[in-house]
N, CA, C and O atoms as a MOPAC input file, in Angstrom:
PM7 MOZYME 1SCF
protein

 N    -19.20000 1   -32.55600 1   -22.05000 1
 C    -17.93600 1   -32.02200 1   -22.51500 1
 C    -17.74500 1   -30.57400 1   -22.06200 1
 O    -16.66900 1   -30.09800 1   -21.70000 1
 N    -19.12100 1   -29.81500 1   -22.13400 1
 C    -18.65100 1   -28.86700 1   -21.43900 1
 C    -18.43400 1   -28.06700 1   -20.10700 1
 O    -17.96300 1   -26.97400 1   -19.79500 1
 N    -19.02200 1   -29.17300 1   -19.45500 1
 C    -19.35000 1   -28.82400 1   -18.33600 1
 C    -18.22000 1   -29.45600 1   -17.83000 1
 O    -18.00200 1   -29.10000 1   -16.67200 1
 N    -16.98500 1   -30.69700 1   -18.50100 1
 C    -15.50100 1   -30.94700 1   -18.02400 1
 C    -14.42200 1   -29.43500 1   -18.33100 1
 O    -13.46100 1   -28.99000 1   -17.70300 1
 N    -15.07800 1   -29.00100 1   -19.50000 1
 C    -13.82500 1   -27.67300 1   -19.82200 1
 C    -14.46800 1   -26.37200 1   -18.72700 1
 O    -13.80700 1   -25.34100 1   -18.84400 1
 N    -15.51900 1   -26.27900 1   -17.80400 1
 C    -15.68300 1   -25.19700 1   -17.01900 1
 C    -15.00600 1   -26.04800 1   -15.90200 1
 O    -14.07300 1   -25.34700 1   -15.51000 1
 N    -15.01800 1   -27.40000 1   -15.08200 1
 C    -14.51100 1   -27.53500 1   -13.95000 1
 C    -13.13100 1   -27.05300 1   -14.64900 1
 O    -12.42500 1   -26.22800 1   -14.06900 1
 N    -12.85400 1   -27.45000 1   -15.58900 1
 C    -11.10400 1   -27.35600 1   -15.54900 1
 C    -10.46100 1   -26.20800 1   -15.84500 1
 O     -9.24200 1   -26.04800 1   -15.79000 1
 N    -11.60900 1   -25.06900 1   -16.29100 1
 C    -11.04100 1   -23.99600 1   -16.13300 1
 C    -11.32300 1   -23.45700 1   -14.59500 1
 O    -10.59000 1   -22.51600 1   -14.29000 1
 N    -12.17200 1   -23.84300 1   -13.65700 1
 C    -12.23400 1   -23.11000 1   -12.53800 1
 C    -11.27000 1   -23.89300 1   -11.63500 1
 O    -10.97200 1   -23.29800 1   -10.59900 1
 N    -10.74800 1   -25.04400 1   -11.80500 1
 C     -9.36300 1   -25.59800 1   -11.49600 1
 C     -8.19600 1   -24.80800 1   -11.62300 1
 O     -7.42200 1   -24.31500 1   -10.80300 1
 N     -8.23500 1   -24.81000 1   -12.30900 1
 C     -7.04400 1   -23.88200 1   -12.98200 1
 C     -7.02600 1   -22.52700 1   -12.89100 1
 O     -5.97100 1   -21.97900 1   -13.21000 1
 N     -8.10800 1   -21.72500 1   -12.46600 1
 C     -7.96500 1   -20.75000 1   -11.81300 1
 C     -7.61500 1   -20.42000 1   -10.63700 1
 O     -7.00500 1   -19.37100 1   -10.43200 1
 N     -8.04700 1   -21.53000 1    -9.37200 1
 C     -7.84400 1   -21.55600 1    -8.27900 1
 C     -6.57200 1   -22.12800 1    -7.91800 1
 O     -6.16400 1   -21.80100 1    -6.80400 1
 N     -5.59200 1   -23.18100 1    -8.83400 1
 C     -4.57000 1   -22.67200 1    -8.98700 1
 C     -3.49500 1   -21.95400 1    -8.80000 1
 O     -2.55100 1   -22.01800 1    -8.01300 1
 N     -3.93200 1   -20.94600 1   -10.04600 1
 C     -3.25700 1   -19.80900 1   -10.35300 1
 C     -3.63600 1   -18.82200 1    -9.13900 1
 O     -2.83000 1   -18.00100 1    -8.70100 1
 N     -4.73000 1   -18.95500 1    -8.71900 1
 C     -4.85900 1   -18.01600 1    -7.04400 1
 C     -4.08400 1   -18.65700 1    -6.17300 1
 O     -4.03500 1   -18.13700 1    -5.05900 1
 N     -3.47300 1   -19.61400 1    -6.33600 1
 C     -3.24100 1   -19.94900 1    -4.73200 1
 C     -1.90200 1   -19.71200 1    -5.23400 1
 O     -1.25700 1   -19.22100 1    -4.30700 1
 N     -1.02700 1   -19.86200 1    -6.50000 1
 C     -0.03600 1   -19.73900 1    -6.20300 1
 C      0.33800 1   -18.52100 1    -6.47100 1
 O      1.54700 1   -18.47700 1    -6.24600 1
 N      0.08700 1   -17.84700 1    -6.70800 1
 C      0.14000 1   -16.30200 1    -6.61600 1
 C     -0.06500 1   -15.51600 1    -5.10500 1
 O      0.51700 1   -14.52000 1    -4.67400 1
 N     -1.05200 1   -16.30800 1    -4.51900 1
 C     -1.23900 1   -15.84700 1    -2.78800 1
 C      0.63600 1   -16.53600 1    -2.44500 1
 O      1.43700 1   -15.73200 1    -1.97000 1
 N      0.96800 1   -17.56400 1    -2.65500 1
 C      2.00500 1   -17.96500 1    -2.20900 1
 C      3.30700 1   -17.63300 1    -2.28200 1
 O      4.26300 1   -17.79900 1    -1.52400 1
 N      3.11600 1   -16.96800 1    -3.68300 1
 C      4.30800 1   -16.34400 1    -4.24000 1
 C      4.22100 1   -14.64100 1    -3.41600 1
 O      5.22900 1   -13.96000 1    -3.22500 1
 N      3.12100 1   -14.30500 1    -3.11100 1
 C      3.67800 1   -12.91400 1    -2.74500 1
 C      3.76900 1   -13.18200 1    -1.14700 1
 O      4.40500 1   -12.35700 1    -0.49000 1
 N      3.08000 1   -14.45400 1    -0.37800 1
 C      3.25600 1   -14.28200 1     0.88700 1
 C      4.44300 1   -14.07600 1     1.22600 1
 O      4.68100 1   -13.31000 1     2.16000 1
 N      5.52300 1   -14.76500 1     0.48500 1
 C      6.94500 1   -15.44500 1     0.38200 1
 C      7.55000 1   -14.33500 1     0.12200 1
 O      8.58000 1   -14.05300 1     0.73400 1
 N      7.14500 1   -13.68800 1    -0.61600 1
 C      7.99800 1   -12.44500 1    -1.20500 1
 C      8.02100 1   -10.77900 1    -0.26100 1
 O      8.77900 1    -9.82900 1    -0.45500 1
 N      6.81200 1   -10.92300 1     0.84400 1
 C      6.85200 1    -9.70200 1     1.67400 1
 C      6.59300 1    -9.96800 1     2.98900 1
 O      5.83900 1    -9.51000 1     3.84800 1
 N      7.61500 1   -11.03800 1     2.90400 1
 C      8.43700 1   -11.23200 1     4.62700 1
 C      9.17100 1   -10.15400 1     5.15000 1
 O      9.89300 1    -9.38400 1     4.51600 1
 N      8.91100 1   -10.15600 1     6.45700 1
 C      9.57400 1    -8.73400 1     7.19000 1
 C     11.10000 1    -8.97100 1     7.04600 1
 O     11.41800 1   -10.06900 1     6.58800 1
 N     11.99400 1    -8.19000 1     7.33700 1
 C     13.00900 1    -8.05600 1     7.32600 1
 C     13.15400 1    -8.47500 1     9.07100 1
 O     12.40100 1    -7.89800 1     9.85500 1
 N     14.14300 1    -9.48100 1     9.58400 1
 C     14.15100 1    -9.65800 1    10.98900 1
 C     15.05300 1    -8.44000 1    11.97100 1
 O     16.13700 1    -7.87000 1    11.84000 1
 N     14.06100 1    -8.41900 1    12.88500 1
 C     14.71300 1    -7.36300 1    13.51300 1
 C     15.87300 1    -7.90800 1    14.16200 1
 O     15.86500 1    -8.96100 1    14.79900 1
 N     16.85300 1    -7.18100 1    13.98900 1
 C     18.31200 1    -7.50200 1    15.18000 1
 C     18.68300 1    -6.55300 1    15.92200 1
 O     18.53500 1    -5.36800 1    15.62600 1
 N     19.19500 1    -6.96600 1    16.94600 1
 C     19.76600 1    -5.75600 1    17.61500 1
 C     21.03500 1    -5.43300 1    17.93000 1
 O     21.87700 1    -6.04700 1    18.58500 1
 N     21.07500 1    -4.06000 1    17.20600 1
 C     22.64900 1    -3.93200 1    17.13100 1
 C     22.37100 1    -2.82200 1    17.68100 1
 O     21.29600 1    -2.23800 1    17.81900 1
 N     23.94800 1    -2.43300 1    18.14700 1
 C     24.05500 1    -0.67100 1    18.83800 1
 C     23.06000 1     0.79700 1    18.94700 1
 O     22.58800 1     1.51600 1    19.82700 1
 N     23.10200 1     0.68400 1    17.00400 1
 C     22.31300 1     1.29800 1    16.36600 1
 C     20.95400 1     1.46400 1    17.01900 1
 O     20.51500 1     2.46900 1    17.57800 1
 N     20.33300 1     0.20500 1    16.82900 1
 C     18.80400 1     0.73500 1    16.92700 1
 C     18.45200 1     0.21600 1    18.11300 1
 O     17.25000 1     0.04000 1    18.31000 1
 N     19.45300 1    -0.15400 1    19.19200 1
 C     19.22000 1    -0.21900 1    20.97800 1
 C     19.19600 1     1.18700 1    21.01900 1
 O     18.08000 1     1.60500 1    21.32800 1
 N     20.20500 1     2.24300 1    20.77500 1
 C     19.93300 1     3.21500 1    20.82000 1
 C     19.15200 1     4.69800 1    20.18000 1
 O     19.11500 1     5.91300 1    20.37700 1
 N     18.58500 1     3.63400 1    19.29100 1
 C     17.12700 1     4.50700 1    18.76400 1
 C     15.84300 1     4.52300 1    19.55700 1
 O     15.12700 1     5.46600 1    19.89400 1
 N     15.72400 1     2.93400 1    19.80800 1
 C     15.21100 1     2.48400 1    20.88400 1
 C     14.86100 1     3.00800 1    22.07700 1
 O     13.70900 1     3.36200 1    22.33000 1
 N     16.28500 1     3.12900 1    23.25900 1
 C     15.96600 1     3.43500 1    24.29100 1
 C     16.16700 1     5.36200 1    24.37700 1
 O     16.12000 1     6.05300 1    25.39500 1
 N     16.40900 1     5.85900 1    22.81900 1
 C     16.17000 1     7.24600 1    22.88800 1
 C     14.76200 1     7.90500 1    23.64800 1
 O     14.58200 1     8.87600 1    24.38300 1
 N     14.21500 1     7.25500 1    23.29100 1
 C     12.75000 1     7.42700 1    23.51100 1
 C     12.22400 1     7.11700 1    25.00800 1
 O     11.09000 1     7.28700 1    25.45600 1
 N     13.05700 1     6.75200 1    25.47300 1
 C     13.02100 1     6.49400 1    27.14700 1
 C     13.32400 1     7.90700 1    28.14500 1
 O     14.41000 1     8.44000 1    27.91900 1
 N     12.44900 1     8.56100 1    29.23700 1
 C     12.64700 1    10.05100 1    29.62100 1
 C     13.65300 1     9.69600 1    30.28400 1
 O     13.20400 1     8.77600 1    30.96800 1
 N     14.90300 1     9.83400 1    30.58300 1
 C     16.42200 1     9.68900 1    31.64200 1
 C     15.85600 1    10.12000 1    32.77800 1
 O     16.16600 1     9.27700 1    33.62000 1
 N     15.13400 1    11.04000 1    33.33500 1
 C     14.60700 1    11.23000 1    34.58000 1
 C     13.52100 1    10.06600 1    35.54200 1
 O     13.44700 1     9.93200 1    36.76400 1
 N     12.49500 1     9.08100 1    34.03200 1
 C     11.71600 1     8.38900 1    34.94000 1
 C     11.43200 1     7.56100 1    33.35900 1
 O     10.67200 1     7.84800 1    32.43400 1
 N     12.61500 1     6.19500 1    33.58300 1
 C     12.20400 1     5.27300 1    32.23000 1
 C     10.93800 1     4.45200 1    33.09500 1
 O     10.80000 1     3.25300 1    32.85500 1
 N     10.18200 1     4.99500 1    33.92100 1
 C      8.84400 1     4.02400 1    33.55700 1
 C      7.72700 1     5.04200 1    33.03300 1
 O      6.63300 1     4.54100 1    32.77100 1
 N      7.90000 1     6.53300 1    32.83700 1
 C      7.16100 1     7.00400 1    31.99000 1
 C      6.75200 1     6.27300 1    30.74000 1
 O      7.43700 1     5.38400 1    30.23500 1
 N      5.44400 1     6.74800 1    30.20400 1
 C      5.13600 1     6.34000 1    28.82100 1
 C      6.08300 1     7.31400 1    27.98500 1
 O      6.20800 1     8.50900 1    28.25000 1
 N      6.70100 1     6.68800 1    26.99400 1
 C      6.76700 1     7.61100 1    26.08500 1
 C      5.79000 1     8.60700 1    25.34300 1
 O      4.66800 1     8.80000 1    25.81200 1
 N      6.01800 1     8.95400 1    24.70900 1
 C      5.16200 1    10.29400 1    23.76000 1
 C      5.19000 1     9.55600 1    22.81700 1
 O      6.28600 1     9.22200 1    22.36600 1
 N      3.58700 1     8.92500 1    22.04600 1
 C      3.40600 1     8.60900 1    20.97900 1
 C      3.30800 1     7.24100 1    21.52100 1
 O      2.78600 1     6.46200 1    20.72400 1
 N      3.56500 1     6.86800 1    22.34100 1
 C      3.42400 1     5.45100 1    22.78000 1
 C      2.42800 1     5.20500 1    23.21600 1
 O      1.98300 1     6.14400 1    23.87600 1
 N      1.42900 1     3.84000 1    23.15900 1
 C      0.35000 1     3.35000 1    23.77400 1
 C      0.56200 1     2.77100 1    25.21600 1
 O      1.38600 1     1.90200 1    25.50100 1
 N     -0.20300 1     3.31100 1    25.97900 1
 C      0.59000 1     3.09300 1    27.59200 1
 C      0.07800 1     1.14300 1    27.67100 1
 O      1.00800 1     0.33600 1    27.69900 1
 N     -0.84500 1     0.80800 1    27.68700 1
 C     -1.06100 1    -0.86000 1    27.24200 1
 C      0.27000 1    -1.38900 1    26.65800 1
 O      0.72200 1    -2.25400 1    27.40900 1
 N      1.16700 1    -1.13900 1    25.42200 1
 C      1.90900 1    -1.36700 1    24.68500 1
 C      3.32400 1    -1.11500 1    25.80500 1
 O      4.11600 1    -1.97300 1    26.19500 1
 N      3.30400 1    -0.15200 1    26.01900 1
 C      5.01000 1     0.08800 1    26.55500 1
 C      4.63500 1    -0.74000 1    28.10600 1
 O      5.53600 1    -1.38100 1    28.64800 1
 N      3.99900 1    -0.70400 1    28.39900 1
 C      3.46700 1    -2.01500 1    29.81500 1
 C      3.92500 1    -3.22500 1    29.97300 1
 O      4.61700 1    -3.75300 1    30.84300 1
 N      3.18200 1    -3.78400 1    28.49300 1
 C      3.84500 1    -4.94800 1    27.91900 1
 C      5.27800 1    -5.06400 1    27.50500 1
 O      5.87800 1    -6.13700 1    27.57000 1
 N      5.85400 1    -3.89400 1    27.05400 1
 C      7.51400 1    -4.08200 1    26.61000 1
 C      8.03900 1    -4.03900 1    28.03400 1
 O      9.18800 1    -4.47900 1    28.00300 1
 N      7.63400 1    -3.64000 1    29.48000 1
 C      8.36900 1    -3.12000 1    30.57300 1
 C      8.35400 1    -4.43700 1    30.85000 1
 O      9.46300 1    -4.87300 1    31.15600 1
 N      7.14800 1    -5.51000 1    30.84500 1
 C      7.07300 1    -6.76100 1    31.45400 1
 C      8.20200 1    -7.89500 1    30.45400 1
 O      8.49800 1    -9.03800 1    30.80200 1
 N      8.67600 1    -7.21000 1    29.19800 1
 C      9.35600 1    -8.36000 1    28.77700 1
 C     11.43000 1    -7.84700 1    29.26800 1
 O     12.55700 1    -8.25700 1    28.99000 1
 N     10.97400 1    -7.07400 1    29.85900 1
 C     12.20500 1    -6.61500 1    30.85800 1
 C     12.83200 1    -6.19600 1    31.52900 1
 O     13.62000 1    -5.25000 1    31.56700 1
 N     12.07900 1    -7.82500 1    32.88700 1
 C     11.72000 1    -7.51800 1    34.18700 1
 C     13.20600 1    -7.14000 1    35.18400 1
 O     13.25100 1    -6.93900 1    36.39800 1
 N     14.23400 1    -7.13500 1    34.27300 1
 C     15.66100 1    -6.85700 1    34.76400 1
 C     15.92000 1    -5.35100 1    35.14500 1
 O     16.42900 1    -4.81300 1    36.12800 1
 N     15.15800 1    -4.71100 1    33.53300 1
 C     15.49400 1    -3.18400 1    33.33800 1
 C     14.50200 1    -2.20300 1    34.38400 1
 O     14.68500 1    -1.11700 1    34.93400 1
 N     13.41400 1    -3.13900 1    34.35100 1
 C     12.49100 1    -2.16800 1    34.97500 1
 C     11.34400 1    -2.38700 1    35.86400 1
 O     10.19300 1    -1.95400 1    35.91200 1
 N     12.25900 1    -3.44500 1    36.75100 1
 C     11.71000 1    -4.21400 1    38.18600 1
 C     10.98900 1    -2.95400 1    38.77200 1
 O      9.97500 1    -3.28500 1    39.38700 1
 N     11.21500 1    -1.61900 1    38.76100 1
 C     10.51500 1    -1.16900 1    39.65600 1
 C      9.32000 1    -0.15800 1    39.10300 1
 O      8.85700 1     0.71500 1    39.83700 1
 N      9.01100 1    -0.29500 1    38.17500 1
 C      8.15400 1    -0.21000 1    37.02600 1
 C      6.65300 1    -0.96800 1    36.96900 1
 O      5.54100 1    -0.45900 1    36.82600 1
 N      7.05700 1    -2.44200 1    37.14100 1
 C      5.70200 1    -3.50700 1    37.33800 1
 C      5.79000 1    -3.92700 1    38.72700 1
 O      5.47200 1    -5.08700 1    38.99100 1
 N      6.31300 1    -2.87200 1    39.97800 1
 C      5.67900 1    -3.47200 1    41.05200 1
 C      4.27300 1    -2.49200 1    41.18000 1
 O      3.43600 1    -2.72500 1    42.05300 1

């Protein structure tokens, strides 16, 4: 008998963990990024007007590499 009321309390704890992991996964979803005017041009603020294949300042040169390769339109002459 008692060894049914410890499984069923450690049931019932794990439970209450999982739906609590579930309830907050659900609850601190990112906000989706869109792109509007606004933050294209927050965005490409940060780009030098003299040489947009510079790294930015504060930027990881690995990282802005990868953003140049996802736009091979803007900055074909960048990843030759």
């Amino acid at each position: 008998m008692a060894d049914e009321k410890i499984l069923i309390a450690i049931f019932a704890g794990a439970l209450a963990i999982g739906a609590m992991v579930l309830f907050f996964s659900l609850a601190s979803q990112p906000d989706k990024l869109e792109n509007t005017p606004s933050n294209y041009a927050q965005l490409t603020s940060k780009e030098n007007p003299d040489d947009i294949c510079a790294v930015p300042a504060g930027t990881d040169p690995e990282e802005w590499k990868q953003h140049l390769g996802h736009h091979p339109d803007k900055y074909a002459q960048c990843l030759e």
